[in-house]
C-alpha positions as CSV (number, residue, x, y, z in Angstrom):
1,X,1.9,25.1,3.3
2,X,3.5,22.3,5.2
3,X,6.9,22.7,6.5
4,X,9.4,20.3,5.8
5,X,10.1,17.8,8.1
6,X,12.5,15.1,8.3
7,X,13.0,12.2,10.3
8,X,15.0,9.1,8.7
9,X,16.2,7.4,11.7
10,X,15.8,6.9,15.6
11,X,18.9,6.3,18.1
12,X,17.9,4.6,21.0
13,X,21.3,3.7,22.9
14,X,23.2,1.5,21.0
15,X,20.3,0.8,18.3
16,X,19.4,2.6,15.1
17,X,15.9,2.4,14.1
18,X,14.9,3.2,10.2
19,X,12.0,5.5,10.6
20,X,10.6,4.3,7.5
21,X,10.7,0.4,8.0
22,X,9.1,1.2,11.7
23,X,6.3,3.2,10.1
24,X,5.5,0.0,7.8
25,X,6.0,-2.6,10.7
26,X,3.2,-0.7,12.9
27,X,1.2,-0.5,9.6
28,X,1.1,-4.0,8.8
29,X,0.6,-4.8,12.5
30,X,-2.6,-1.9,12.9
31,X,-3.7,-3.6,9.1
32,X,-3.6,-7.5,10.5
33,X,-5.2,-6.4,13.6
34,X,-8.6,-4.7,11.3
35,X,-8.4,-7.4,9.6
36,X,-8.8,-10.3,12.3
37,X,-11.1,-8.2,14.2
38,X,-13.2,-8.5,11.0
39,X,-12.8,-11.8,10.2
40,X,-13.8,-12.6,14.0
41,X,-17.2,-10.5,13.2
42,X,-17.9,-12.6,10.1
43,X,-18.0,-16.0,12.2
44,X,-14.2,-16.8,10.6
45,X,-11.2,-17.3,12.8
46,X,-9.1,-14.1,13.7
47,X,-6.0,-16.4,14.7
48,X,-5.8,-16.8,10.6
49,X,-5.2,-13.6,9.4
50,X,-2.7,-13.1,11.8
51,X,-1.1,-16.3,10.8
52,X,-1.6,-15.5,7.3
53,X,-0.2,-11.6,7.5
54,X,3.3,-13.0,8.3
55,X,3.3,-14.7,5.0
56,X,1.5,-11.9,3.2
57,X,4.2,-9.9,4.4
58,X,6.8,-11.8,2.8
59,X,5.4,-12.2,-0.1
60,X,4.9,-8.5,-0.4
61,X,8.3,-7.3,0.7
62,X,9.8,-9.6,-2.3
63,X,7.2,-8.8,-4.9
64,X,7.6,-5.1,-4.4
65,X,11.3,-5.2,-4.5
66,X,11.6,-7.0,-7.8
67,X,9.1,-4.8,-9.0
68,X,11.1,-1.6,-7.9
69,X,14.2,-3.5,-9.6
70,X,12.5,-4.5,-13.4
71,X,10.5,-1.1,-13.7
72,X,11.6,1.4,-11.6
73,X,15.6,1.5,-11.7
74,X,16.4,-1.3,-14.2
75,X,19.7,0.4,-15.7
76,X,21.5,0.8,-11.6
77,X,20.5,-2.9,-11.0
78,X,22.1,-4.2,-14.2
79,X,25.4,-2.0,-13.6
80,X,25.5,-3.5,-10.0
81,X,23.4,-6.6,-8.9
82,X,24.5,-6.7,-5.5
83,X,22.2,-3.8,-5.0
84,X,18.9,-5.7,-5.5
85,X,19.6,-6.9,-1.8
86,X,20.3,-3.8,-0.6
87,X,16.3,-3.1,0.9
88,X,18.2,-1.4,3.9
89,X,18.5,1.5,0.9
90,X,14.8,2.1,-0.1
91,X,13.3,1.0,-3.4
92,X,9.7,-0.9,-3.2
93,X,7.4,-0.4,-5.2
94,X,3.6,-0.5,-3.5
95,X,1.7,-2.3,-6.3
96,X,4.7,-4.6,-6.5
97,X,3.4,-5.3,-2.7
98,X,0.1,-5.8,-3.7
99,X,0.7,-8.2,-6.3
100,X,2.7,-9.7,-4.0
101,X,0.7,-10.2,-0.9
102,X,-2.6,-10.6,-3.1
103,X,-0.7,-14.1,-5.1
104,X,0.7,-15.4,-1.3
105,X,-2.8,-14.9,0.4
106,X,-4.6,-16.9,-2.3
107,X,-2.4,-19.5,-2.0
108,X,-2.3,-19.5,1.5
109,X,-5.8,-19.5,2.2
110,X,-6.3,-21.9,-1.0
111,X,-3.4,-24.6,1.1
112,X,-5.3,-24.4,3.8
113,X,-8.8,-24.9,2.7
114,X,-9.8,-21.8,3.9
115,X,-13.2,-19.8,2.1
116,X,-10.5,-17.0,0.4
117,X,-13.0,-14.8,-0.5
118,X,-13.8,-14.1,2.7
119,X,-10.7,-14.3,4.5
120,X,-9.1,-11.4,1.6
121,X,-11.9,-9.1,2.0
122,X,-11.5,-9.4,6.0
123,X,-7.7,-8.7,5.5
124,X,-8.5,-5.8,3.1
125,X,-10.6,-4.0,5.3
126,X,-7.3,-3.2,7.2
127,X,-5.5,-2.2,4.3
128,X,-6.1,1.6,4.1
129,X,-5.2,2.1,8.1
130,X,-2.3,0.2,7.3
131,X,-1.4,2.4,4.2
132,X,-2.3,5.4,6.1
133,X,0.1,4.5,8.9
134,X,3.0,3.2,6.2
135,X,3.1,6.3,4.4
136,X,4.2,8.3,7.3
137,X,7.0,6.8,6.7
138,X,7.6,7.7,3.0
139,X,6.9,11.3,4.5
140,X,9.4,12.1,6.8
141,X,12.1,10.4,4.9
142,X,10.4,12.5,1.7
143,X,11.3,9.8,-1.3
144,X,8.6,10.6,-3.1
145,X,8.7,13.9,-4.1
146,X,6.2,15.9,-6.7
147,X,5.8,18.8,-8.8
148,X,5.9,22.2,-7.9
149,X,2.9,23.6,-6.6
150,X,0.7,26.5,-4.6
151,X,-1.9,23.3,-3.0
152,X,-2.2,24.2,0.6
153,X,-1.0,20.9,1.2
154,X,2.7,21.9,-0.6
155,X,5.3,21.0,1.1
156,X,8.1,23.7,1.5
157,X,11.5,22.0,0.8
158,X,14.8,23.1,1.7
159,X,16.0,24.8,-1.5
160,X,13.0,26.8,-0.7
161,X,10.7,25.4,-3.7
162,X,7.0,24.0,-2.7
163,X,6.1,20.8,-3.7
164,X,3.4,17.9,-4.0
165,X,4.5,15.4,-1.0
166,X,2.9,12.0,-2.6
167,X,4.1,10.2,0.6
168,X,1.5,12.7,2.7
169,X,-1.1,12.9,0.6
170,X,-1.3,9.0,-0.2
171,X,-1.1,9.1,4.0
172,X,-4.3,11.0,3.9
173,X,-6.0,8.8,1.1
174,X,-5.4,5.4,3.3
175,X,-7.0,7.4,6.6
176,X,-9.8,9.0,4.5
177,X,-10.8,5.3,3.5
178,X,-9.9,3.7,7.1
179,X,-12.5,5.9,8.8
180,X,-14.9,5.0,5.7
181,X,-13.9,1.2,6.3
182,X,-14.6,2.0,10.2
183,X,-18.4,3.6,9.6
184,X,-18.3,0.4,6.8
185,X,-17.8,-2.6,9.7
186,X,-20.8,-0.9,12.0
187,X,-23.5,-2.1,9.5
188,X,-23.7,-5.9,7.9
189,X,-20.9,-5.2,5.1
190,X,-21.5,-7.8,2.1
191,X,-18.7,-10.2,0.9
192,X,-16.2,-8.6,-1.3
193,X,-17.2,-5.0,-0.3
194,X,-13.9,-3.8,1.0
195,X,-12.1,-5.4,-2.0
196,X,-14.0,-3.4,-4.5
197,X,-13.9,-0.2,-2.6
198,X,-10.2,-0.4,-2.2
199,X,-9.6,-1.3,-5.8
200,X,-11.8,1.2,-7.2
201,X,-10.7,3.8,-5.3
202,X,-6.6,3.3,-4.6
203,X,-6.5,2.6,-8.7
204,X,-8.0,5.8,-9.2
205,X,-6.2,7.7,-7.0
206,X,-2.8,6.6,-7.8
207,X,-3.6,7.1,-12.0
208,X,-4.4,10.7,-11.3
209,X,-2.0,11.7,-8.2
210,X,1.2,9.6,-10.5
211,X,1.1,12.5,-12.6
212,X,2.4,14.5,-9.6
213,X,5.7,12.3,-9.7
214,X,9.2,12.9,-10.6
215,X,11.0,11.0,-10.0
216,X,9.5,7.7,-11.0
217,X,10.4,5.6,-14.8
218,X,7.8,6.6,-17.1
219,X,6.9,3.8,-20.2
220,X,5.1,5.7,-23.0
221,X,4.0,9.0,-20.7
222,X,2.7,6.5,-18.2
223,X,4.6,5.1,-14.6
224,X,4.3,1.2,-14.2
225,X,1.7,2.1,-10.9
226,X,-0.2,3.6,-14.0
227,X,-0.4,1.0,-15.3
228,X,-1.8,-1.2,-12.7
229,X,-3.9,0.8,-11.7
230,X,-6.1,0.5,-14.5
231,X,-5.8,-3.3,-14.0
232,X,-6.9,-2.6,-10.4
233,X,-10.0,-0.8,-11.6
234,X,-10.6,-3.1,-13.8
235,X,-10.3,-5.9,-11.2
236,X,-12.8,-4.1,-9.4
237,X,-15.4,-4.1,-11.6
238,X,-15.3,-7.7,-12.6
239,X,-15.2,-8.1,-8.9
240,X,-18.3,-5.9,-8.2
241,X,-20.1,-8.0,-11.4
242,X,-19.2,-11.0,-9.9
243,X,-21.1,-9.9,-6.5
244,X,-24.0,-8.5,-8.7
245,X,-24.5,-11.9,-10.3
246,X,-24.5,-13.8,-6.8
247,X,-27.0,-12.1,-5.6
248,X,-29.5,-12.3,-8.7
């Protein structure tokens, strides 16, 4: 059992930092830096991913929160638009961020001229450190809260109950695959490798661990990250198809 800790904000002096919105900085920064360290190892230019994360991140931010909005918490948004600003309150939705940053780095590296293929695979081998490091975050402020449960991996809340943490354990998932991404980059990794990994496996994991939620809208038995996620698996099978027929 895992005690309950709590952390939503820092003071330092005068400042107030949001533990959360730290934990996702140093996420996308530890995700951007994977990712041009990989692109550098491919023969492609390093500087681009960085230049290309900043945009990403946009693009993700905005995507995720108008996600969180239509499909999430609909009926609080219509009662009072002048919340779908408020981000300082929580409310993004994760495959709203992918969807996001997955249309703005297509089009950026598309702009540009750039091989996108390649420069998305290099930027999704930093994804799961960067998830791993992000959901930290969702931890200690404890947002997304699960069913009751003996798992060794409950966490004890205050009223005393146990409970799946889907914050921690989706912490865990993005370090399991980071270290597999890491052992991955030592050997001559084909294109599109890391996108169908991370696909495969994030779609799968958030269709089984959703079940664990409570909190989140449900559309016929199912949340929207349900959803997706089949999308996602499905993306990366036409994906892995795609790299079986290049090769033949």
């Amino acid at each position: 059992m895992i005690p309950f800790i709590a952390l939503k904000s820092l003071s330092l002096g005068p400042l107030t930092i949001q533990v959360w919105g730290l934990m996702v900085a140093l996420g996308i920064l530890a995700g951007a830096w994977v990712g041009a360290r990989e692109a550098r190892k491919r023969g492609l230019d390093g500087n681009v991913v960085w230049d290309a994360a900043a945009w990403v991140t946009v693009g993700a931010m905005v995507v995720a929160r108008l996600f969180h909005v239509a499909f999430y918490d609909p009926a609080t948004y219509l009662a009072d638009p002048a919340q779908i600003i408020a981000v300082w309150k929580g409310g993004m939705s994760m495959f709203g961020g992918l969807v996001g940053a997955t249309i703005v780095g297509i089009g950026y590296f598309k702009i540009k001229k750039f091989p996108v293929l390649a420069y998305i695979d290099a930027m999704m081998s930093g994804l799961p450190l960067g998830i791993g490091i992000g959901r930290i975050g969702c931890f200690l402020i404890h947002d997304h809260p699960g069913t009751l449960t003996h798992f060794v991996l409950g966490v004890k809340y205050p009223d005393g109950s146990v409970r799946h943490d889907l914050g921690l354990y989706e912490s865990i998932y993005g370090f399991a695959l980071a270290i597999v991404f890491y052992a991955m980059s030592r050997k001559n990794v084909r294109p599109a490798t890391y996108s169908v990994v991370f696909l495969a496996t994030y779609g799968i994991f958030r269709f089984i661990t959703d079940f664990l939620r409570i909190v989140d809208a449900r559309y016929l038995g199912l949340t929207p990250a349900q959803y997706l996620s089949v999308a996602m698996i499905f993306g990366a099978w036409l994906l892995w198809r795609k790299k079986l027929s290049a090769r033949k």
